[in-house]
N, C-alpha and C positions, 0 to 999 in steps of 0.2 A: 375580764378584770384588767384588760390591759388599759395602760393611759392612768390609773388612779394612783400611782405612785411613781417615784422617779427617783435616781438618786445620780451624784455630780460625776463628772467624767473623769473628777483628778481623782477621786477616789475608787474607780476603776483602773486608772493608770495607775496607782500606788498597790493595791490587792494584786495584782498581775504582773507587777514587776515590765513594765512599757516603757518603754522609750521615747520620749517627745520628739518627733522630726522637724516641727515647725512651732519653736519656741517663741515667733514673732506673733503666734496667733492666742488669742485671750482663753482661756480655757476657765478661767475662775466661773462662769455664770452657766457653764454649758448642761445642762442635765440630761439625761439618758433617761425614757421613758419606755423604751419595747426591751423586752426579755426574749425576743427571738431577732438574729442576726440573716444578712445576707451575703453570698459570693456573687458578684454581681456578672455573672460570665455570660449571660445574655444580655443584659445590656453595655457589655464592653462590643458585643457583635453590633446592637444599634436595637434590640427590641426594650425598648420600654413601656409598654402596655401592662399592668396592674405592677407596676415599681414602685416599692414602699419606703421611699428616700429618707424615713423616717428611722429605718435601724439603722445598725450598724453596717457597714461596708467592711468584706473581708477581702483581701488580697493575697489569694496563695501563689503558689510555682505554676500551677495550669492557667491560671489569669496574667502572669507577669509574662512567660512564656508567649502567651496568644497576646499579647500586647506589643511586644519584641518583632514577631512575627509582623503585624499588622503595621506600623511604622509608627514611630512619634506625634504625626499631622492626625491620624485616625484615632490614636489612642490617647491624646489630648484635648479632642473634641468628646469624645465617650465621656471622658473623668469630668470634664466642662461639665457634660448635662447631668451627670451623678450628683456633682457638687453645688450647682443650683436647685437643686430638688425640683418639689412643688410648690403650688399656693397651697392647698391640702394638706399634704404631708410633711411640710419643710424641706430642712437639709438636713442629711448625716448628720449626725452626732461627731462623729470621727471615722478613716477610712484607716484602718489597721491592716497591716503587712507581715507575714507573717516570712519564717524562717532568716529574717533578716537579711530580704529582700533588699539592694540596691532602689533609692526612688529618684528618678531623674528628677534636672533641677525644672524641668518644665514644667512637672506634678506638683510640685512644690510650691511654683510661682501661682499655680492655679487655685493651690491650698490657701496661700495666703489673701490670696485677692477676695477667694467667697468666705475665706475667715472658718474653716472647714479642719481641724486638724490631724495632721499624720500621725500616727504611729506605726512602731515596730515592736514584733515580738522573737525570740529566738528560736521558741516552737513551732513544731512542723503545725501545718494549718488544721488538722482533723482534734491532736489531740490541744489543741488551743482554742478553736471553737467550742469543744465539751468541755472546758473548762469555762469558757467564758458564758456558755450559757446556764452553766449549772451554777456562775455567781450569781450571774443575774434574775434565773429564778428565785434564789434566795433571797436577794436585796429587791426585786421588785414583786414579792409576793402578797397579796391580800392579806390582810393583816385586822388584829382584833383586840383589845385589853380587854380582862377580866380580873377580879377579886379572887385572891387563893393563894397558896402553894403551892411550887411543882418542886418535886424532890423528885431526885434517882434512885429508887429501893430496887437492888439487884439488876440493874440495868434499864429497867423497865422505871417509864417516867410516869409519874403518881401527880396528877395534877388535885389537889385537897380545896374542897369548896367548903362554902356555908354560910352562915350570918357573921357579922363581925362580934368578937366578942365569944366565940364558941368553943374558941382551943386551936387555933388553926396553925398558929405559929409555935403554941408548943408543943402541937405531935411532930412539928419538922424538927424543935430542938433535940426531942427525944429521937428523931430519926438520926439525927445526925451524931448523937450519944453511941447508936448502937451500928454507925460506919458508912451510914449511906449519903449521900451528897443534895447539898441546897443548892438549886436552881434561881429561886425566887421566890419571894413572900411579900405579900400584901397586894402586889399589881403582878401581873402574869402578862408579856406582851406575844401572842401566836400566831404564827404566819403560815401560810397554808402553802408550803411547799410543790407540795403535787396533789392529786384529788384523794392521794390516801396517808399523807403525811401532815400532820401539822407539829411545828420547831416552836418551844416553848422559852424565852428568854426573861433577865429580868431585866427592865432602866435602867441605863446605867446612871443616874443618880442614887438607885437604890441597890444595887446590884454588892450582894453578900453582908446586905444588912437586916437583922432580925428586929421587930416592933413585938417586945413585952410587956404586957401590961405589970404596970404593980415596981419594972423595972428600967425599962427604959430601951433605947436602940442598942442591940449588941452588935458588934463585927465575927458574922460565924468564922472569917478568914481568920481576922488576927486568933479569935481563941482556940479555934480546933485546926487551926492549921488550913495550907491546901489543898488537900485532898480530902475535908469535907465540903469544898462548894464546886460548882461545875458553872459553865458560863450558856448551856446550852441545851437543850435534852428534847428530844423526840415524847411526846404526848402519846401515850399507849394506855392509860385508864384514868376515871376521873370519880374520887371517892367525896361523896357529898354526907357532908358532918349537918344533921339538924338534932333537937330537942328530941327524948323520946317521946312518944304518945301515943299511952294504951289504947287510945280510940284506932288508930291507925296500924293495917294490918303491911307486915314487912316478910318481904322475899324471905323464905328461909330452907329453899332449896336450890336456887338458880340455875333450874334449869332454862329460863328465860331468859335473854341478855337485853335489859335498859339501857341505853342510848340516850347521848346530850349531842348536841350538834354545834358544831361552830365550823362558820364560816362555809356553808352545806357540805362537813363532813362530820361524819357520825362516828363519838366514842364513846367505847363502852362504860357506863355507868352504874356505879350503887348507890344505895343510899346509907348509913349506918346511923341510928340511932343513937342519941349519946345519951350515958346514966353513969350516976357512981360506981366506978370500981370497974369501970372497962377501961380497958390497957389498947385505946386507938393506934398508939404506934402499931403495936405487933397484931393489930386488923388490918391496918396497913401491908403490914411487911406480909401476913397469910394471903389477900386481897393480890398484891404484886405479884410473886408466888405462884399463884391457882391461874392468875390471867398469862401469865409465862407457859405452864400445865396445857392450858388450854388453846393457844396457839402451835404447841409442839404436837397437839391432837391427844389428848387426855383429859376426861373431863368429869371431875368427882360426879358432879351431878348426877349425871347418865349413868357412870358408872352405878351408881344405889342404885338407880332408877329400873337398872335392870337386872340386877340380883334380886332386886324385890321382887318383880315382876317375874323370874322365873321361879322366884322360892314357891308363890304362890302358884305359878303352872304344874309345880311340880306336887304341892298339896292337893291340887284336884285332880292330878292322876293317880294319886294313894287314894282318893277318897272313891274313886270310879272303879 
């Protein structure tokens, strides 16, 4: 997935709290496309064989150090070939220094020449790296829109599908009547964090605004306050709203768990039926609940499944 998103360097520099060292250099057009970074401490010795001039460049204390060491003539021919990149890979994006590192002015002159920019961080290099790569898995994550609601019902994020026109926006009003939090409604945008995480956001064009039919766009912010909408929420179940149809036979013990896929990760899935006089919120809030239940290792289902199962063991040894 790498390569198919990017996002700009000043907006890295601003999320991170960075330091521009070389203000002379154009940073407005520069974009950042790898979500994994490098220490380049073998090619400061002179190996560059499979060098991916294309991340980031990190500069901690055991790199400035071995650079001090090795003299200015050596370690300004290193930073040379870092900073021309490839034809292939290009150049750095930016070469980052961390614990706010001293950069000679002859790193600097060599900055400005490839047009390569410096920064500085105050944080030690380990825990600034794991920050910086867990923004940038974030920001340059695989990504997907989809039709729905995602609401927060008890922690657990409830992503609500269906046909337009079903009720979808007001089992979230009714969700958020009885304390739980809007995410998003109408467009869902989700990004695939890691292979078992997908972050579920809304547009920010649309972002804490409700489409009701009959009434028009509400602001769930302004009317219920702050603390019914949230800007963010982790995707843990995805409840699918269709028509009922008697022809059509529905789960009605799960002990089986249906599965929707996005982005090749699989979430669990229902389907609920809709008829007059069913109360969807609070199949919702039971639904979030029972899927909560069941990752703490509890499981209604099973659970029947096997008092049945022994009631009945226990009938055939009365009857023997």
């Amino acid at each position: 997935m790498q390569g198919e998103y990017s996002v700009y360097l000043k907006d890295m520099i601003e999320a991170l709290k960075l330091e521009n060292c070389t203000p002379n250099v154009d940073i407005d057009d520069i974009m950042i496309t790898q979500n994994e970074v490098n220490r380049p401490a073998l090619q400061l010795a002179g190996y560059f064989d499979y060098f991916d001039s294309s991340r980031i460049q990190i500069i901690g204390h055991v790199e400035h150090t071995y650079m001090q060491q090795k003299g200015m003539e050596h370690s300004a021919a290193m930073m040379e070939r870092i900073m021309a990149g490839s034809e292939d890979k290009g150049q750095p994006p930016c070469i980052v220094y961390c614990r706010e590192i001293w950069i000679e002015d002859e790193i600097v002159a060599l900055a400005n020449k490839y047009h390569v920019p410096l920064l500085r961080s105050r944080k030690a290099t380990s825990p600034f790296m794991a920050e910086l790569i867990r923004w940038l898995g974030a920001e340059l994550a695989p990504r997907c829109s989809v039709h729905g609601v995602l609401v927060d019902i008890y922690g657990e994020g409830v992503l609500i599908m269906g046909e337009s026109g079903i009720g979808k926006s007001e089992v979230a009003l009714e969700l958020i009547h009885r304390g739980h939090r809007l995410v998003s409604d109408d467009v869902v945008e989700i990004k695939r964090v890691s292979d078992n995480s997908l972050i579920g956001s809304s547009p920010d064009i649309t972002r804490h605004f409700i489409e009701l039919r009959g009434i028009g766009i509400i602001d769930a912010k302004a009317l219920f306050g702050v603390e019914s909408v949230k800007d963010w929420q982790e995707i843990d179940l995805v409840i699918k709203l269709e028509e009922f149809n008697k022809e059509q036979e529905y789960d009605r013990l799960g002990l089986e768990e249906q599965y929707i896929e996005f982005l090749d990760s699989k979430v669990v899935c229902h389907s609920i039926p809709i008829r007059p006089g069913r109360n969807v919120a609070i199949i919702c809030e039971s639904a979030a609940v029972n899927h909560r239940q069941k990752k703490m290792g509890y499981n209604a289902a099973v659970e029947l499944y096997n008092r049945v199962t022994n009631n009945l063991a226990e009938k055939r040894k009365e009857k023997e």
